[in-house]
TIVO-2410 file (N, C-alpha, C; in nm, 3 decimals):
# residues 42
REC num residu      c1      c2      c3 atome chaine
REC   1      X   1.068  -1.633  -1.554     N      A
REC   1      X   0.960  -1.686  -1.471    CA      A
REC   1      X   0.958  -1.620  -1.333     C      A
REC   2      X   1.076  -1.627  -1.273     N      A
REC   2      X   1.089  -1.515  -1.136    CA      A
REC   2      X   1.054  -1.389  -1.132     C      A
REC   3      X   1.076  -1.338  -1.298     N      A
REC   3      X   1.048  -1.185  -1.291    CA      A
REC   3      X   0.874  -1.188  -1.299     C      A
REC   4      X   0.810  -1.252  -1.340     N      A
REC   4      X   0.687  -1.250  -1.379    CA      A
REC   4      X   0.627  -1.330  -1.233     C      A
REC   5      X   0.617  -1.375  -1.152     N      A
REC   5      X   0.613  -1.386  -1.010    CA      A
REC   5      X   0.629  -1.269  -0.919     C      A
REC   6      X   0.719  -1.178  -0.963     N      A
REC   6      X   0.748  -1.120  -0.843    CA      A
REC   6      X   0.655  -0.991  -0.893     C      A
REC   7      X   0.647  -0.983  -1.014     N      A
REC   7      X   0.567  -0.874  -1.103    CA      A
REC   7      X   0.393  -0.863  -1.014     C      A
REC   8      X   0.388  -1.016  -1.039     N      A
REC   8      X   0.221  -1.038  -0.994    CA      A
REC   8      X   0.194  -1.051  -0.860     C      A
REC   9      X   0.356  -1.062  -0.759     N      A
REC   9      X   0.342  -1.080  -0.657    CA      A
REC   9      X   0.334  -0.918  -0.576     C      A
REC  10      X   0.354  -0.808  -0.674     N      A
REC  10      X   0.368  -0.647  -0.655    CA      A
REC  10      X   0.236  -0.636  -0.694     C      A
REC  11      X   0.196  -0.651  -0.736     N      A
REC  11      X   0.060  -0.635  -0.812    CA      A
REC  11      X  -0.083  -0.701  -0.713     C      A
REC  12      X  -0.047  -0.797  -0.687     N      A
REC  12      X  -0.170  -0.887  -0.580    CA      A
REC  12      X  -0.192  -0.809  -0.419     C      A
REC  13      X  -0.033  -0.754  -0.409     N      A
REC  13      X  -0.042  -0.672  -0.270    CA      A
REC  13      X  -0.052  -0.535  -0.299     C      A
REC  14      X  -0.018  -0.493  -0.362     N      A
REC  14      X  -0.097  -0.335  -0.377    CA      A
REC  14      X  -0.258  -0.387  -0.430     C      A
REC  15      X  -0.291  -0.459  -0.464     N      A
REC  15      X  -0.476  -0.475  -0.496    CA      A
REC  15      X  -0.514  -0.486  -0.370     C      A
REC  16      X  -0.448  -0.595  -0.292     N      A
REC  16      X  -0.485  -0.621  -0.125    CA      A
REC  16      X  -0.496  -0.522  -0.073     C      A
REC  17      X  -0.404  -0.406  -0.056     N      A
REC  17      X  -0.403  -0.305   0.014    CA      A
REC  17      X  -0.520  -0.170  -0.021     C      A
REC  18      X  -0.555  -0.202  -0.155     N      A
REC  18      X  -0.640  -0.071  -0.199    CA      A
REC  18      X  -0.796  -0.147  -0.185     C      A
REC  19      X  -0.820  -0.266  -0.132     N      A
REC  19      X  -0.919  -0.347  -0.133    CA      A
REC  19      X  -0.944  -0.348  -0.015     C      A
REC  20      X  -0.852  -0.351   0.069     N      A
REC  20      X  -0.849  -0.412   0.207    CA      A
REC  20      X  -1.009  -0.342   0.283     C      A
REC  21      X  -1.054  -0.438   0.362     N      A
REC  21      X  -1.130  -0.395   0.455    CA      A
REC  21      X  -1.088  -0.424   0.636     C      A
REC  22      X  -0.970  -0.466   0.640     N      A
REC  22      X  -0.874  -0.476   0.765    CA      A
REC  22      X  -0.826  -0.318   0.807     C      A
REC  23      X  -0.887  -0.333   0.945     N      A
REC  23      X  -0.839  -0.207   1.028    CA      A
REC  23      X  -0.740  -0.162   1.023     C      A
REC  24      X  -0.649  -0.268   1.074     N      A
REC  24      X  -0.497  -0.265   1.076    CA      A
REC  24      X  -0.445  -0.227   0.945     C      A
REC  25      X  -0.448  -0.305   0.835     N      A
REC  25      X  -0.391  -0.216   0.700    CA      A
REC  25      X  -0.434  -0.064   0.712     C      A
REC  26      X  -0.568  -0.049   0.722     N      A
REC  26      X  -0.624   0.085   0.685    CA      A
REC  26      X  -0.545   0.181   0.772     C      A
REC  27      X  -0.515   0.165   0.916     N      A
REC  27      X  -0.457   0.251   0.953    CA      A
REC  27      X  -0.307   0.286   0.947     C      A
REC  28      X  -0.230   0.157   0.876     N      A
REC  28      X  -0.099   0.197   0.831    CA      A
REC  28      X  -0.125   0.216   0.766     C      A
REC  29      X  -0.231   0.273   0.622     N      A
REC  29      X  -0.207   0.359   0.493    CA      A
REC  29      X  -0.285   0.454   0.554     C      A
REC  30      X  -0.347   0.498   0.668     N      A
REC  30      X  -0.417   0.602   0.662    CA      A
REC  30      X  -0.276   0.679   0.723     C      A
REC  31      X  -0.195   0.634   0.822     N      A
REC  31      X  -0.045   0.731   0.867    CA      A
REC  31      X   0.041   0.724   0.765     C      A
REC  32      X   0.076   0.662   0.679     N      A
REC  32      X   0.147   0.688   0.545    CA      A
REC  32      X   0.105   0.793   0.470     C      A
REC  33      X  -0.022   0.830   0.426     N      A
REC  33      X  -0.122   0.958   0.374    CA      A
REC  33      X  -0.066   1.061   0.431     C      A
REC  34      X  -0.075   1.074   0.552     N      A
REC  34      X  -0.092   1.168   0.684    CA      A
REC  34      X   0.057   1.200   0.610     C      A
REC  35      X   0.166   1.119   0.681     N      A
REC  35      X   0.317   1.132   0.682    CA      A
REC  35      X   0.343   1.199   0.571     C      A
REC  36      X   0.320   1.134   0.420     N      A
REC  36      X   0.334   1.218   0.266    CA      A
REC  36      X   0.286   1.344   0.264     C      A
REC  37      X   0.124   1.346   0.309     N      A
REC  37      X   0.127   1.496   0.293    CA      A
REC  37      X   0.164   1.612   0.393     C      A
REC  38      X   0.157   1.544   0.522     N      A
REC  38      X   0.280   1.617   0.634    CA      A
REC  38      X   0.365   1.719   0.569     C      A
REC  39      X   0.519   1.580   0.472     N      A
REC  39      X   0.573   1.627   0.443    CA      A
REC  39      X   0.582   1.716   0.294     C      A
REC  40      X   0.546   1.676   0.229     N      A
REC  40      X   0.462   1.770   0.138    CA      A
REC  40      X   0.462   1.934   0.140     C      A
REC  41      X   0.345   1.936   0.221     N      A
REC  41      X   0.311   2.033   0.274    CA      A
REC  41      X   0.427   2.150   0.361     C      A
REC  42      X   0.531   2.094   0.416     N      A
REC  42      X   0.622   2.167   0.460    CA      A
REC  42      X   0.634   2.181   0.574     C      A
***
């Protein structure tokens, strides 16, 4: 039962986050983007 909670509880916040219309989220995944392909890139 915990595992299946915490499953949907991974699941509800990555939907939040790819849904979001909050500034504030958007711009900590827009510097996370940035940062990955920063490093990436070399």
């Amino acid at each position: 039962m915990v595992r299946e909670a915490a499953e949907t509880l991974k699941k509800s916040v990555l939907w939040d986050l790819l849904t979001t219309v909050d500034h504030k989220k958007i711009a900590v995944l827009y510097l996370l983007a940035g940062t990955l392909f920063f490093g990436k890139a070399g």
